[in-house]
C-alpha positions as CSV (number, residue, x, y, z in Angstrom):
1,X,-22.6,-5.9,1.0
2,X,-21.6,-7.6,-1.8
3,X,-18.2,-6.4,-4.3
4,X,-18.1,-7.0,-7.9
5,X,-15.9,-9.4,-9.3
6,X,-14.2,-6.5,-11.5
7,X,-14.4,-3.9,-8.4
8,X,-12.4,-6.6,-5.8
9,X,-9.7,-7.1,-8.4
10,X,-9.2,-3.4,-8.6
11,X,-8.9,-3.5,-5.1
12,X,-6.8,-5.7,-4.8
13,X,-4.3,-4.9,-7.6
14,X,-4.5,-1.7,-5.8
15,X,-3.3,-2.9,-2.5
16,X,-0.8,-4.3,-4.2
17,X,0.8,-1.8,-6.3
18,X,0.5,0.5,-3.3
19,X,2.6,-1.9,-1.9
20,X,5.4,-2.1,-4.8
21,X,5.4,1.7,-5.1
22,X,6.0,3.0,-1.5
23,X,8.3,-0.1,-1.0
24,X,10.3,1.3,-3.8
25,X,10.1,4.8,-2.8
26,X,11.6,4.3,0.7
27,X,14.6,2.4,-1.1
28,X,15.4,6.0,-3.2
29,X,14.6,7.9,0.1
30,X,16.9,5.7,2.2
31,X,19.9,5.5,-0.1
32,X,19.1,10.0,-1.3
33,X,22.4,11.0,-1.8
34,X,21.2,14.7,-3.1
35,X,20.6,16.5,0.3
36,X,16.9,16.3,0.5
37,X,16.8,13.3,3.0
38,X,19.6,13.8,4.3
39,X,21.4,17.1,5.8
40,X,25.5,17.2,5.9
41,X,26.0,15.1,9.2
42,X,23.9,11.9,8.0
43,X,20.5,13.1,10.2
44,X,17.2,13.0,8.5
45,X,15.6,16.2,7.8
46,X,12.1,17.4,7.6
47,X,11.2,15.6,3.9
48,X,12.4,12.4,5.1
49,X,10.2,12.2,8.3
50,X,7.1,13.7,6.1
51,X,7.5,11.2,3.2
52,X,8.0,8.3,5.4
53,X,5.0,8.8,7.2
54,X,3.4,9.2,3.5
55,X,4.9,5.6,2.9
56,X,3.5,4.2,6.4
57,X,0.0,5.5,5.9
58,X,0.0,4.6,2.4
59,X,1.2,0.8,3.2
60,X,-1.6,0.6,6.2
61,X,-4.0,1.9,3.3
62,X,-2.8,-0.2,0.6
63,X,-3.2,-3.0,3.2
64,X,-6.4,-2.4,4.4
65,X,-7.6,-1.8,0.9
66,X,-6.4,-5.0,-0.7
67,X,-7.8,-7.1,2.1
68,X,-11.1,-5.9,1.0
69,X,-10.3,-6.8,-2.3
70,X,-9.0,-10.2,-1.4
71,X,-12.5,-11.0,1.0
72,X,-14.8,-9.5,-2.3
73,X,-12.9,-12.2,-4.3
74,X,-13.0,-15.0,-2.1
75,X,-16.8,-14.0,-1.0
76,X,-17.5,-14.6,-5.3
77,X,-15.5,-17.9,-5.2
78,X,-18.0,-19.3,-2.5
79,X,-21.2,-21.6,-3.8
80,X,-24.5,-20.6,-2.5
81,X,-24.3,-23.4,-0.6
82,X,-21.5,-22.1,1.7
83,X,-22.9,-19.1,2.5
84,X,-24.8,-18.9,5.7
């Protein structure tokens, strides 16, 4: 199967914003100072454990779905004459 140009960018872009976002979002959850992450005695509670598995699935998916991405562009980049 064969990816459009337009449709492995997208993918790509994808995989990494995916990236940039989560990375981000596990900074804020890290360093939450309001409770929610953290209880009293410095232990994570319930929404930390759930939204960093969010983060790790969406950085294995972000992953997976830019590496598609990055093969549909490369696979366009090839001549005819590559391709076997």
């Amino acid at each position: 199967m064969k990816l459009s140009r337009p449709v492995s960018w997208f993918l790509l872009a994808f995989g990494v914003w995916s990236w940039f976002i989560w990375i981000t979002f596990v900074k804020n959850l890290w360093q939450d100072a309001s409770g929610l992450a953290f209880d009293d005695a410095g232990d994570p509670t319930g929404y930390f454990w759930v939204h960093l598995a969010l983060a790790v699935t969406s950085f294995a998916l972000g992953t997976a779905i830019g590496v598609i991405g990055l093969r549909g562009i490369r696979a366009l980049r090839r001549t005819p004459q590559q391709v076997k």
